[in-house]
N, C-alpha and C positions, 0 to 999 in steps of 0.2 A: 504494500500500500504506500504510496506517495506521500511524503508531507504535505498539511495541511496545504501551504502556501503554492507548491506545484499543484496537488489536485486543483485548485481555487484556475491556476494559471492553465491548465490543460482543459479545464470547463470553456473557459473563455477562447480557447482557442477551438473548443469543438463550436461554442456558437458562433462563434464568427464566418467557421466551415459552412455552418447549415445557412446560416444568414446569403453570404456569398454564394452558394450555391441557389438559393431562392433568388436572387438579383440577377446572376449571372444566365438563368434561364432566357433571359431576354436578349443577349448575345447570341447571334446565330453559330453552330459547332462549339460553342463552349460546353464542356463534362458537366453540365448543371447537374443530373440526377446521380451522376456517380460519386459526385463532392458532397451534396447533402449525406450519400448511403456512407461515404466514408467518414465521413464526422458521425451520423450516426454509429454506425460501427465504433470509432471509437469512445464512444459515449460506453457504448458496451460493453469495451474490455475495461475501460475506468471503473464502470461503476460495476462489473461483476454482473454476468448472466445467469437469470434462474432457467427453468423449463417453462416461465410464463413469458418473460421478458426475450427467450430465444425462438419463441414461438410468436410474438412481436414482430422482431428482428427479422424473422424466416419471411413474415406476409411482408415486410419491406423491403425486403430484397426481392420478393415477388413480384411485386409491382413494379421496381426500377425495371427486371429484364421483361417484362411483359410492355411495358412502354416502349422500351427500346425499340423491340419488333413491330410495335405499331407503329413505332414512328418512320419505319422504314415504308410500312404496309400503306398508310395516309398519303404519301407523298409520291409513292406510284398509282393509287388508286384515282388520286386525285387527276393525274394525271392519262391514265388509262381511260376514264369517264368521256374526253374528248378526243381517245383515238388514238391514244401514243404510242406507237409502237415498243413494243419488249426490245427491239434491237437498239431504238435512240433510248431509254431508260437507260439501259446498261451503259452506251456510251456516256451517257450524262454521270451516272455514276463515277465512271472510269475519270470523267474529268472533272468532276469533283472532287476523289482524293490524289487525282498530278495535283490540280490547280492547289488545293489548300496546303500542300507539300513544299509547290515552289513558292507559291505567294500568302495569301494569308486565306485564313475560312472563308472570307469572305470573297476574297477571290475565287476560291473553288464552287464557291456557289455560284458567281456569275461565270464561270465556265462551264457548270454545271447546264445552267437554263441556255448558254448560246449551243452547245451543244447539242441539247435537245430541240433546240431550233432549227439548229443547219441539218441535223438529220434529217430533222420533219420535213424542213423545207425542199432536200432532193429525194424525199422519196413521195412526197405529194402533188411537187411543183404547186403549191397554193402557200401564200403567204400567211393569210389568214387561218388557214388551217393549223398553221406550224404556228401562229401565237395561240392560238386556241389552246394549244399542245401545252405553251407555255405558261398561260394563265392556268392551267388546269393542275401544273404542277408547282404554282404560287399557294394556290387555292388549299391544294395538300398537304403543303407546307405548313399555311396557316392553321388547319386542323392537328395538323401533326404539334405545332406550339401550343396550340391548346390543351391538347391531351397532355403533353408534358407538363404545363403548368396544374395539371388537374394532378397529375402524379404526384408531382412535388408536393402540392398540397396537403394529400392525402399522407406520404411517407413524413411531412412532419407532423401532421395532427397526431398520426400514430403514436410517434416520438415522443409528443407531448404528455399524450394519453402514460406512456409507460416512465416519461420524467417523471409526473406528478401523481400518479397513480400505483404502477409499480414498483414493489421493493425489493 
C-alpha cells in the first residue's frame, strides 16, 4: 500500500486520466476510450479488486471493445447506405493509417475521405455520387462520435457507481 501522500497523488492523476480522456473524445483519433479504461484500470489496482468491483471492471472493458467495433461498423455503414463500395472503404482505410502515420490524425482522415472520393469518383464517373459516398461517411463518423461519447459516459458512471458505492 502506498503512503498516504502518493495514494492522494496517484488518485489525482487517475482523475485527470479519466477527465482527459472524457475531453479528448472530441479530438478526432485520439485513445479517448482506452485512456479513461486505463485510468480506470488503475483506479483498480490502487484501490484493490473485489469479485464485485472486477465484475464492474469486466462490463467496462466490455463496452470500450464493443464500441471500438462499432465504431469501425458506423462509419462504413454510414457510408455503404449511399453506395460505397467495399473496394474504396478499404482504400480509404488504407489511407487513413499512411496519412495519420506520415502527417497527423487529422490528416489521415482527410486522406481518408479524398480517397474515398477518387475511388468513387472513377468507378462511377458521377461527381455527385462520389460526394454522396463522402457525406455518407461524415454522417458515420458522426454516429460513430456519438456512440463513443455514449460509451464514455457510461464507462465512467460505472466508475463512479463503484468509487462511491463499492468497497
Amino acid at each position: 500500500m502506498p503512503s498516504a501522500g502518493l495514494h492522494q497523488a496517484l488518485l489525482i492523476l487517475i482523475y485527470v486520466g479519466i477527465a482527459v480522456g472524457f475531453i479528448g473524445q472530441a479530438i478526432p483519433f485520439f485513445p479517448s476510450l482506452q485512456v479513461v479504461w486505463l485510468s480506470i484500470l488503475g483506479y483498480g489496482l490502487l484501490s484493490g479488486f473485489t469479485w464485485l468491483s472486477g465484475g464492474v471492471f469486466f462490463l467496462i472493458t466490455l463496452i470500450m471493445v464493443v464500441d471500438i467495433l462499432l465504431d469501425n461498423v458506423l462509419v462504413s455503414a454510414g457510408a455503404r447506405v449511399q453506395g460505397t463500395s467495399w473496394l474504396a472503404l478499404g482504400i480509404g482505410l488504407a489511407a487513413l493509417l499512411v496519412g495519420s502515420l506520415l502527417w497527423t490524425p487529422l490528416g489521415g482522415l482527410a486522406a481518408s475521405f479524398a480517397a474515398v472520393f477518387f475511388v468513387e469518383l472513377v468507378r462511377l464517373k458521377d461527381m455527385q455520387k462520389a460526394l454522396a459516398s463522402m457525406k455518407g461517411m461524415a454522417i458515420g463518423c458522426g454516429w460513430s462520435a456519438l456512440a463513443r461519447l455514449g460509451a464514455i459516459c457510461l464507462m465512467i458512471g460505472m466508475w463512479l457507481a463503484w468509487y462511491f458505492f463499492i468497497k
